[in-house]
C-alpha positions in Angstrom: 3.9 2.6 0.4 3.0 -0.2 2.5 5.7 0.3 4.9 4.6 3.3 5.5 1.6 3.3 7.2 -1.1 1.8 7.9 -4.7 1.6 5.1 -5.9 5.1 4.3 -9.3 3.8 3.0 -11.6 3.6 5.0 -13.7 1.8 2.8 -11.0 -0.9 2.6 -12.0 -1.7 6.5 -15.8 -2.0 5.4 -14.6 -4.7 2.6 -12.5 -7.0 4.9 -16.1 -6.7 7.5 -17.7 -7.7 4.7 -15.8 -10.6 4.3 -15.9 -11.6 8.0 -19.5 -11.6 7.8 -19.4 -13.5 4.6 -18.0 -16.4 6.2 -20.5 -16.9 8.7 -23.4 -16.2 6.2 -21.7 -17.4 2.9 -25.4 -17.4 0.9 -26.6 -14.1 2.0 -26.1 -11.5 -0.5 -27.2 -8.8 2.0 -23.5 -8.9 3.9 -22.0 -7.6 0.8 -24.2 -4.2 0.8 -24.4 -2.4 -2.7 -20.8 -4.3 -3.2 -20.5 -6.7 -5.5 -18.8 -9.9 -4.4 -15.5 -11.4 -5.6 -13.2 -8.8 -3.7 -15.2 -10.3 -0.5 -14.2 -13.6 -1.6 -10.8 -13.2 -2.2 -10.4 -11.5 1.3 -12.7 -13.8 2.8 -9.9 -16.4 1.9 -7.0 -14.4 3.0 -9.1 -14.2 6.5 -9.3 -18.1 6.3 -5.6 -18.8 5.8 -4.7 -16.5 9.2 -4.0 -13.0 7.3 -5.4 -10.0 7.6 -5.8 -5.8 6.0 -1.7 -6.1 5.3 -1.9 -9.4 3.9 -4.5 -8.0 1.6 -2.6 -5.2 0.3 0.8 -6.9 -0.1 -1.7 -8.7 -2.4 -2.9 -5.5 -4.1 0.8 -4.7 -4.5 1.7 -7.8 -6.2 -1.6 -7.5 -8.9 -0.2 -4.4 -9.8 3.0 -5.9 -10.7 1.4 -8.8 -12.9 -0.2 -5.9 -14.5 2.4 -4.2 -15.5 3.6 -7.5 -17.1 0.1 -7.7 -18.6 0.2 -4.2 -20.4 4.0 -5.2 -21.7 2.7 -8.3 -22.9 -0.3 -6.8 -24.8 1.7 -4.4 -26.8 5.0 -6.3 -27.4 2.5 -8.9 -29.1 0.6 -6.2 -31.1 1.8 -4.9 -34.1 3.4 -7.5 -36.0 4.3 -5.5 -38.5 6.5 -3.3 -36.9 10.3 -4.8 -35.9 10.4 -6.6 -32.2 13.0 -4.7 -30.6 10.7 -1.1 -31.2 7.6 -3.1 -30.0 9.2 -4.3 -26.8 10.6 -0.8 -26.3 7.2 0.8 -26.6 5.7 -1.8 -24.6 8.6 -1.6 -21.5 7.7 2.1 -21.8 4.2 1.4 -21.0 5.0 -0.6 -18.3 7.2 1.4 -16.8 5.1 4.5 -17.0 2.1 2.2 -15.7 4.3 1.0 -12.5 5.0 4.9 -11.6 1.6 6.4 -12.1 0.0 7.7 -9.1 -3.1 5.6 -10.0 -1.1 2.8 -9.9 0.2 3.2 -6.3 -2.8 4.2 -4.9 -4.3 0.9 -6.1 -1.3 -1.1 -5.2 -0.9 0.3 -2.0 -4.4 -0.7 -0.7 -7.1 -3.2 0.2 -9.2 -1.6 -2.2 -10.3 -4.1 -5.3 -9.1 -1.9 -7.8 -5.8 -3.5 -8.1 -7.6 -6.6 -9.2 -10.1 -4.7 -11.3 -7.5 -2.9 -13.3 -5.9 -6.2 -13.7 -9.1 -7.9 -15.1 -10.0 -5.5 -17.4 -6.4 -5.6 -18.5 -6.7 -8.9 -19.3 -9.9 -9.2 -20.9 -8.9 -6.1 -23.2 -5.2 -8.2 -24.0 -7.2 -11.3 -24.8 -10.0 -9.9 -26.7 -7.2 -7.8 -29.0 -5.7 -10.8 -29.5 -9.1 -13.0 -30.8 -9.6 -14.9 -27.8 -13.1 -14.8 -27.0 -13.1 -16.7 -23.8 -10.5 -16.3 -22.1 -11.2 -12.3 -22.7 -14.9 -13.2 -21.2 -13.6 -15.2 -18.4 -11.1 -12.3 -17.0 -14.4 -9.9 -18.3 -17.3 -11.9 -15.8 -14.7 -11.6 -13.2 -14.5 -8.1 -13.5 -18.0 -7.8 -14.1 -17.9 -9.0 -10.0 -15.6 -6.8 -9.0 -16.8 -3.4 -9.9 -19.9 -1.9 -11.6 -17.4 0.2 -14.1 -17.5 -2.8 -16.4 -20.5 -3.3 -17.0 -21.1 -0.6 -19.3 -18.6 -2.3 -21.4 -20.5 -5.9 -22.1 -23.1 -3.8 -24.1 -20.1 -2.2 -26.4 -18.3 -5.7 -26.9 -21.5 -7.4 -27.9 -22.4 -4.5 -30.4 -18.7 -4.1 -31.5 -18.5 -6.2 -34.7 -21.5 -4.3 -36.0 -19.9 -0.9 -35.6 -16.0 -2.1 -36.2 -14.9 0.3 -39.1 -12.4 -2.3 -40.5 -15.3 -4.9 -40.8 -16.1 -4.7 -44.5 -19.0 -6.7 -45.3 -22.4 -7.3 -43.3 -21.1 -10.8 -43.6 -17.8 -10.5 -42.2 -19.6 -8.6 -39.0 -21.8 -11.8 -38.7 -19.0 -13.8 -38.1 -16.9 -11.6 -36.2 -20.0 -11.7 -33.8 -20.4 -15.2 -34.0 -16.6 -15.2 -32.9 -17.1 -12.9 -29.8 -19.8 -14.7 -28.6 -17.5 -15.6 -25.6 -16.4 -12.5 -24.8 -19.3 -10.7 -23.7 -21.7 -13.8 -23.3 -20.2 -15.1 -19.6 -20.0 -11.6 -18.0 -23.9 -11.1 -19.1 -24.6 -14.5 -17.2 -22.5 -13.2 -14.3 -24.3 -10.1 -14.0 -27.9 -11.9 -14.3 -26.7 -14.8 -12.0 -26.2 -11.7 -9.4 -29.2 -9.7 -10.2 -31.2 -13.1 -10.1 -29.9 -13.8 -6.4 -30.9 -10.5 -5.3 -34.5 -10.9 -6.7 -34.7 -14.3 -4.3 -33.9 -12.7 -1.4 -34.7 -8.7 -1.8 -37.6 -9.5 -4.3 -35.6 -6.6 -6.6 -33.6 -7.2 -9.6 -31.5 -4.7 -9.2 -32.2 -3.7 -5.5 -28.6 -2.6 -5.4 -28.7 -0.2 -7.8 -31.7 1.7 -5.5 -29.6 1.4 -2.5 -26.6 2.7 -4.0 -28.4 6.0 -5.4 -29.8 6.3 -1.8 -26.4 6.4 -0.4 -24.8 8.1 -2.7 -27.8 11.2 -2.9 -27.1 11.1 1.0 -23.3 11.2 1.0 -23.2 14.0 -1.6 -25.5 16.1 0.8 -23.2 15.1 3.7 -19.8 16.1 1.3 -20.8 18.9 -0.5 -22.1 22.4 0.3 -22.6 22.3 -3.4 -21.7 19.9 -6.0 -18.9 21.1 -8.9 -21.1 22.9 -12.1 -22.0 20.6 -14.5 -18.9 21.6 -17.1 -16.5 20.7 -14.4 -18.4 17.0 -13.5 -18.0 16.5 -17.2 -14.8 17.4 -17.7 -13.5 15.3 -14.5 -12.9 11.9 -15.5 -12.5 12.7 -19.5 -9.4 15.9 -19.2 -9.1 16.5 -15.4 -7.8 13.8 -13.8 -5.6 12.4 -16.5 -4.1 16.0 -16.4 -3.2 16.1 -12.8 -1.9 12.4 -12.9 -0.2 12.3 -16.0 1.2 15.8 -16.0 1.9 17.8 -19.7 2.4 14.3 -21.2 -1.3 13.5 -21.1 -1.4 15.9 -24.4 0.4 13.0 -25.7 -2.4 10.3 -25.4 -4.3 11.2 -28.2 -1.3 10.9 -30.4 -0.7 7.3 -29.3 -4.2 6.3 -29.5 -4.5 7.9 -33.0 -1.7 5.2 -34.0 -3.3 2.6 -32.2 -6.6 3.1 -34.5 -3.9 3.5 -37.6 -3.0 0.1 -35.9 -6.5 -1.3 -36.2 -6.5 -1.4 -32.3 -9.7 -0.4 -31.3 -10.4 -3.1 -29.1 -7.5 -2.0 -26.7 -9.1 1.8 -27.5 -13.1 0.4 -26.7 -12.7 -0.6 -22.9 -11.6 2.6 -21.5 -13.2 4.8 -23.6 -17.0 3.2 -22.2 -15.6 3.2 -18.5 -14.7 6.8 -18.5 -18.2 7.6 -20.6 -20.3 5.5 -18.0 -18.3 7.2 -14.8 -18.7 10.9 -16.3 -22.1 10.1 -17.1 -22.9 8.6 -13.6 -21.1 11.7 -11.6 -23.5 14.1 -13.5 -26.6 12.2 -12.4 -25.4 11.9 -8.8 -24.7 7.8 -8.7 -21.3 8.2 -7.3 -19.2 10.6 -5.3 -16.6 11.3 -7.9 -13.8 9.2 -6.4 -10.5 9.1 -8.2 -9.9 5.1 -7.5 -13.3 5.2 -9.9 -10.9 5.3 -12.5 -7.8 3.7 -12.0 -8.5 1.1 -14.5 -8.1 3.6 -17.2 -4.9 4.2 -16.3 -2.9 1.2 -18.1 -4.3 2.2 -21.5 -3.0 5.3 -20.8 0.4 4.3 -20.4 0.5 2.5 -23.5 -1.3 5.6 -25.6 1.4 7.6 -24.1 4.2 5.5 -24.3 3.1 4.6 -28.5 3.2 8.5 -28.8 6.6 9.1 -27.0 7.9 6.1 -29.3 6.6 7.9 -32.4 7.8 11.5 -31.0 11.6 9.8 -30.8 11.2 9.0 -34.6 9.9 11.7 -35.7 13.4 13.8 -34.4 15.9 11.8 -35.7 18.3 13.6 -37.9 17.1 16.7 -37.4 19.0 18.8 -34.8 16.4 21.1 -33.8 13.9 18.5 -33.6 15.5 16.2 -31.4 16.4 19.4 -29.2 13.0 20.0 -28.5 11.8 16.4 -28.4 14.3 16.5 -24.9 13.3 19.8 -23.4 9.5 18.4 -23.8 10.4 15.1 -22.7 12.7 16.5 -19.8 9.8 18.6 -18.5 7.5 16.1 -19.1 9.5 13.8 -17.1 10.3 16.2 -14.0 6.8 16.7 -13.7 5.5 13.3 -13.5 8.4 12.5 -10.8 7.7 15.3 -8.9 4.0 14.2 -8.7 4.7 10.5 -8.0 6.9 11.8 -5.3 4.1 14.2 -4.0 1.0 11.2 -4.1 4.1 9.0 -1.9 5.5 11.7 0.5 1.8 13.3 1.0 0.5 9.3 1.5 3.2 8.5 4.2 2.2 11.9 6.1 -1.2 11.0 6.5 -0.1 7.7 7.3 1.6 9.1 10.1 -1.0 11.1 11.1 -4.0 9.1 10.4 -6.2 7.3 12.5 -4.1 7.7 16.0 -7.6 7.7 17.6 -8.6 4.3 15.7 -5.4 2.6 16.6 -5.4 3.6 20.5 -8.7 2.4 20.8 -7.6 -0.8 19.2 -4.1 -1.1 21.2 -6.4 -0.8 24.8 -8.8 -3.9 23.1 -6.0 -5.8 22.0 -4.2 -5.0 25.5 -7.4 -5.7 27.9 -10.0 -7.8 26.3 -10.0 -11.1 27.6 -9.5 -13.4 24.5 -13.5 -14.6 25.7 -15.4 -11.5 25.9 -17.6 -10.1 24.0 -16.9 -7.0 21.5 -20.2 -4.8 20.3 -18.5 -3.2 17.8 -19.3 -1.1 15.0 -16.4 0.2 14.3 -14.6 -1.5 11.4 -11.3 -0.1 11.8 -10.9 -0.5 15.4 -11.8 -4.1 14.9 -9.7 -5.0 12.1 -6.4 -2.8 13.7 -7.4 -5.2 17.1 -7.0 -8.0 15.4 -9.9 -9.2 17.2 -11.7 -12.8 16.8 -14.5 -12.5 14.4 -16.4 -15.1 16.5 -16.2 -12.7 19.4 -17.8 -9.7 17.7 -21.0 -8.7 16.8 -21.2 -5.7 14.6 -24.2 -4.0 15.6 -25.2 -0.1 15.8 -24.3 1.2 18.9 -27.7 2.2 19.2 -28.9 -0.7 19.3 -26.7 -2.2 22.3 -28.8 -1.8 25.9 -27.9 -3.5 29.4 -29.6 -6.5 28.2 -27.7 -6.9 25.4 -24.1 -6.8 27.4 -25.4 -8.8 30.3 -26.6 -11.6 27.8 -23.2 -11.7 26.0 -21.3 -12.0 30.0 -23.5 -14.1 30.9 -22.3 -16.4 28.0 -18.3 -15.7 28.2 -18.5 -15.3 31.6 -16.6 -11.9 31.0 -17.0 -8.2 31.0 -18.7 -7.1 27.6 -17.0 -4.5 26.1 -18.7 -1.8 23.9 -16.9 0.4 21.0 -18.6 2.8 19.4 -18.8 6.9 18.7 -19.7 8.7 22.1 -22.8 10.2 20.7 -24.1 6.1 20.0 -23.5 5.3 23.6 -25.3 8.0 25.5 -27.8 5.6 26.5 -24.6 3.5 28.4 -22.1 5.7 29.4 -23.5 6.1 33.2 -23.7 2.1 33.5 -20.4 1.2 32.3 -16.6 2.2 32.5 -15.4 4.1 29.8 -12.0 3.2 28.8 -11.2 5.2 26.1 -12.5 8.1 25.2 -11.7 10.1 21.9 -13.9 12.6 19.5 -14.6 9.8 17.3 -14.4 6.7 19.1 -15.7 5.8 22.4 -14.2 2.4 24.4 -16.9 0.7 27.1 -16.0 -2.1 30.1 -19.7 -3.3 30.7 -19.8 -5.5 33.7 -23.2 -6.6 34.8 -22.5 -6.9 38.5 -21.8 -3.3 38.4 -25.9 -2.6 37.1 -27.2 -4.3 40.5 
């Protein structure tokens, strides 16, 4: 997927600027937008050590694989009653399953934080199942961090042992809360510790929650003609999507996590069940665009509902001839058509791979061919940067709006070099007759500003 091509997302560009800026300007929440912060750091660090976008996903790509280890461990360890060998061959099913999803690529595949999301709220839901309070917090503040999905969730852990149906006694709840104190205590000092910076320097508690509606009210406008009727948003995250990943044996996930609650396993259940409530919730209201990377963290759960149900289907046939006929024509199908749509998600990502972005990457190729290692790059282009590899000391990222003569005569006047200017054409009306356009595209426009050329 890598190999393929070059990052799809464009967001994933945004995030790596992000983390340019954040290096310079390490104590200014403002650089990270409506973002929160630890992806930033972690590519801020990969920028630090000489890598770059593929470093970042070659990282992605090895989170999801510690995942997949993740969701093996946490249901080879479950269960003790049940013999070893059938609990390690539900939980390599899981795994497996989990590797192949479509969900899983996509996150692998990119520079996106959902790799490491999914892999934190893997963690936390492992450790928590398994009565460790702190370490399940520590993976959960993380998380909490990362991406606002979680967040949601800190409220259900906290109330969890009042509501736990296998808790039998008000006291035994007052000491299973006592016991999770841990788990939900350090991500709720996480998120105030970040709401409380942003009150310091916006004078908002939870200025990014504005901003985010903003943009989001704006981008649906921009997207939409209409947004999908209210039914459909509903539906989307909850039956849709898990359909069109998983395919026929999605029907099978509410088998599997009916013998995880026979299990007592509702803490493995609880995570994912408030992170697709809180994203179905927030695409009816209009807070987000209805992205599927939204929900990639659900998808390891799934695995491991499906992969308990598939288990249970196997047992169910044995001995019985007719039974175990149709347990292989369902599985067969069930099979063929989750193949055919992991090959579908790969072949249709290396096409637009192919095609994507040829604009984007001449315009980069002329900079990274021409610019003298000195000059001076207005630049608010984030993939033309990043695919220039150019010095983050040599850039300013400003609107192309904003960029007059003075501007470029002030930066040669420093390098003693031609400035150059990359932004769209419709930006850089203002400077097209003063400088030399270079390259020239429908969405990217390529300046040589030499002062001597103004007189």
């Amino acid at each position: 997927m890598i190999l393929a091509g070059p990052e799809l997302d464009t967001d994933a560009f945004g995030h790596f600027i992000v983390a340019r800026r954040m290096i310079e300007h390490p104590s200014m929440v403002s650089v990270h937008w409506v973002w929160l912060p630890l992806w930033h750091m972690v590519l801020a660090a990969i920028e630090l050590l000489g890598g770059g976008l593929t470093s970042a996903r070659w990282l992605s790509w090895t989170l999801g694989g510690v995942t997949s280890a993740v969701v093996f461990a946490a249901l080879s360890q479950e269960s003790p009653e049940l013999d070893r060998s059938h609990r390690v061959i539900e939980a390599s099913l899981a795994a497996g399953l989990w590797a192949l999803c479509p969900l899983a690529l996509l996150a692998r595949s990119s520079a996106e934080p959902e790799a490491l999301f999914t892999l934190l709220i893997s963690v936390s839901a492992w450790q928590w199942a398994r009565h460790h309070p702190w370490r399940a917090g520590t993976a959960l503040a993380l998380a909490a961090l990362c991406r606002y999905e979680v967040w949601p969730v800190l409220g259900a852990v906290a109330l969890w042992p009042w509501i736990n149906p296998s808790a039998k006694s008000l006291g035994q709840r007052a000491i299973d809360a006592r016991k999770d104190l841990g788990t939900w205590l350090l991500p709720a000092l996480a998120v105030l510790a970040w709401c409380a910076v942003h009150r310091v320097q916006h004078g908002e508690w939870l200025w990014f929650v504005r901003e985010n509606r903003a943009f989001a009210l704006r981008a649906v406008a921009r997207l939409f003609v209409s947004l999908p009727s209210v039914p459909r948003r509903a539906a989307w995250y909850a039956l849709t999507l898990p359909w069109l990943v998983w395919g026929p044996a999605v029907l099978l996930a509410p088998w599997g996590m009916w013998h995880l609650h026979r299990r007592r396993h509702h803490r493995w259940l609880l995570m994912p069940c408030v992170i697709v409530t809180f994203l179905s919730y927030a695409w009816l209201r209009g807070q987000h665009l209805g992205l599927v990377r939204h929900a990639i963290a659900t998808s390891p759960f799934y695995a491991g509902a499906i992969a308990l149900a598939l288990t249970a289907c196997a047992r169910w046939a044995q001995g019985d001839p007719r039974r175990r006929a149709a347990f292989v024509l369902c599985i067969g199908v069930s099979f063929c058509w989750f193949m055919f749509n992991v090959g579908a998600h790969v072949r249709g990502h290396v096409l637009q791979a192919q095609g994507a972005q040829r604009e984007v990457r001449a315009a980069a190729a002329l900079l990274a061919r021409e610019a003298h290692d000195d000059a001076m790059v207005f630049c608010d282009d984030a993939m033309v940067e990043l695919h220039a590899e150019l010095d983050r000391t040599h850039v300013r990222r400003w609107a192309g709006r904003d960029v007059r003569r003075a501007n470029v005569c002030e930066a040669q006047l420093a390098t003693g070099q031609p400035t150059w200017v990359v932004s769209t054409p419709r930006s850089l009306r203002a400077l097209q007759g003063l400088c030399e356009p270079r390259f020239s595209a429908r969405s990217v426009l390529v300046l040589r500003c030499d002062c001597q050329l103004f007189r």
